[in-house]
C-alpha positions in Angstrom: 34.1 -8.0 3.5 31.6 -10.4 3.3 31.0 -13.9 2.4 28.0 -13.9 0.4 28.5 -13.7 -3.5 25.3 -12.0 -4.2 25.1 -9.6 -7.0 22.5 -7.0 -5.4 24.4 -6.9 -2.1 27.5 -6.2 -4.3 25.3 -3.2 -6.2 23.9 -2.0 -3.1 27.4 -2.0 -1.3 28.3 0.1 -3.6 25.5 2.9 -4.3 26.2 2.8 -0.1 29.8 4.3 -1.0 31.6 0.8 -0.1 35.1 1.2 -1.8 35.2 -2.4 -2.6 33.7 -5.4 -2.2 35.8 -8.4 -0.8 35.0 -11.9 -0.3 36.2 -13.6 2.9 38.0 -16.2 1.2 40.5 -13.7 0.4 44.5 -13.7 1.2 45.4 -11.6 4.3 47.8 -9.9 1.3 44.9 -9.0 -0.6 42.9 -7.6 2.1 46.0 -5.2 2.6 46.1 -4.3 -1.2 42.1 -3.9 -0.7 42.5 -1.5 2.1 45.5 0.7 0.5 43.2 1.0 -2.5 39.9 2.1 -0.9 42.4 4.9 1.2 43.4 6.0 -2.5 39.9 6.2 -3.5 40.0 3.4 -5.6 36.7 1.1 -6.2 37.8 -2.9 -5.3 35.7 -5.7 -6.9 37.0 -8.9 -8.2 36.4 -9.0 -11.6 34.6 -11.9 -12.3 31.9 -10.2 -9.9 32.1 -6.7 -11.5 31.5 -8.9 -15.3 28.4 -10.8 -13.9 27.3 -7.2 -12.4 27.7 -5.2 -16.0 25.7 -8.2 -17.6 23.3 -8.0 -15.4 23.2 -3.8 -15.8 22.9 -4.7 -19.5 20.1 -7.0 -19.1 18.4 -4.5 -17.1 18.8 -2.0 -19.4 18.0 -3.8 -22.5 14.7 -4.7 -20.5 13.9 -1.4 -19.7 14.5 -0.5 -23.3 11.5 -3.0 -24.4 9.7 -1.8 -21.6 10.1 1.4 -22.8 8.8 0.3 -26.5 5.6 -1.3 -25.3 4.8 1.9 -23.5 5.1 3.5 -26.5 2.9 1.6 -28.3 -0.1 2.4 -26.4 -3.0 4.3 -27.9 -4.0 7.4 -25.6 -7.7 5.4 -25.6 -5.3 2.6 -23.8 -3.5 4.3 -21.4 -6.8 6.0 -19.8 -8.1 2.6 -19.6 -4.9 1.4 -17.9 -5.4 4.5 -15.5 -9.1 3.9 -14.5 -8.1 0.2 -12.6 -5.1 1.6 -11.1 -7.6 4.6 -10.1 -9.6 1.3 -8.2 -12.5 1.6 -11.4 -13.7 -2.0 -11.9 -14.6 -3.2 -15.4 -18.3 -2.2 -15.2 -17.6 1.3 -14.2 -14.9 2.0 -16.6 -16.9 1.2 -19.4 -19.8 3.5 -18.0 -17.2 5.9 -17.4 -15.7 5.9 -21.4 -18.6 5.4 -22.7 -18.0 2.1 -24.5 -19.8 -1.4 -24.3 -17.9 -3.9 -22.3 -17.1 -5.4 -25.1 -15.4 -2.9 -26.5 -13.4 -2.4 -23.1 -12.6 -6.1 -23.6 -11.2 -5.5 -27.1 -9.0 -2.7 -25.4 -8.0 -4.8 -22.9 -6.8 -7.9 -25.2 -5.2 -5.3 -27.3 -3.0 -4.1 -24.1 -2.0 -7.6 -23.0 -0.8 -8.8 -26.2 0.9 -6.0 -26.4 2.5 -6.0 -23.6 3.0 -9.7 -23.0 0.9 -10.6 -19.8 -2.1 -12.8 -19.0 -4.2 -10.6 -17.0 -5.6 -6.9 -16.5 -3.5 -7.1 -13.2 -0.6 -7.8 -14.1 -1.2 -5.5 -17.7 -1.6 -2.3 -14.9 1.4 -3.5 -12.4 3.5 -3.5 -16.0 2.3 0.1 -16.7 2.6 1.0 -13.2 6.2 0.2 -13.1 6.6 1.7 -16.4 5.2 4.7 -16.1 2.4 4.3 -18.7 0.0 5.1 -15.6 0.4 6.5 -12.1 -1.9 6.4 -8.8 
């Protein structure tokens, strides 16, 4: 039971093996129905919580999915650069290091954040960290 009505507490309840989730506001009725159902192994959320919750899963999933499609998109030229910052390289070095002018680097880097829709090398390697483009 809980009072909060927060999505991720509601998720993590339940990866935690919670057999429901039940606001305090409830009926002393319904908390008897609640408990009869979690001893029949039955999983208890109210269902205007569980429809925000598969919205939610389907936004994250449809984000993931353009995530995914970005990666994708990256030349093998594009993912070593994204590897050398994430490696702690700095701009000078990497272009030392690939052989390339820095401007060349720069066109490789302004290739990489349009493409994946951010402003700065930064937050280009934290996107491909996340995503898996790159590892450290």
């Amino acid at each position: 039971m809980t009072a909060h009505e927060d999505e991720l507490l509601t998720v993590e309840a339940v990866e935690a093996d919670a057999s429901g989730f039940l606001g305090k506001t409830k009926a002393g009725e319904d908390m008897l129905t609640a408990a009869k159902a979690a001893v029949k192994g039955e999983v208890l959320i109210d269902p205007r919580t569980l429809t925000r919750l598969l919205h939610e899963v389907a936004r994250e999933r449809e984000a993931k999915a353009r995530a995914a499609m970005k990666v994708a998109c990256l030349t093998p030229r594009e993912k070593e650069i994204l590897q050398l910052p994430a490696d702690g390289f700095r701009t000078d070095d990497i272009a030392a290091r690939l052989h390339i002018s820095p401007q060349t680097l720069q066109t490789h880097v302004r290739n990489i954040l349009y493409r994946f829709d951010v402003h700065s090398k930064l937050e280009a390697v934290a996107f491909a960290l996340k995503n898996g483009a790159v590892a450290v």
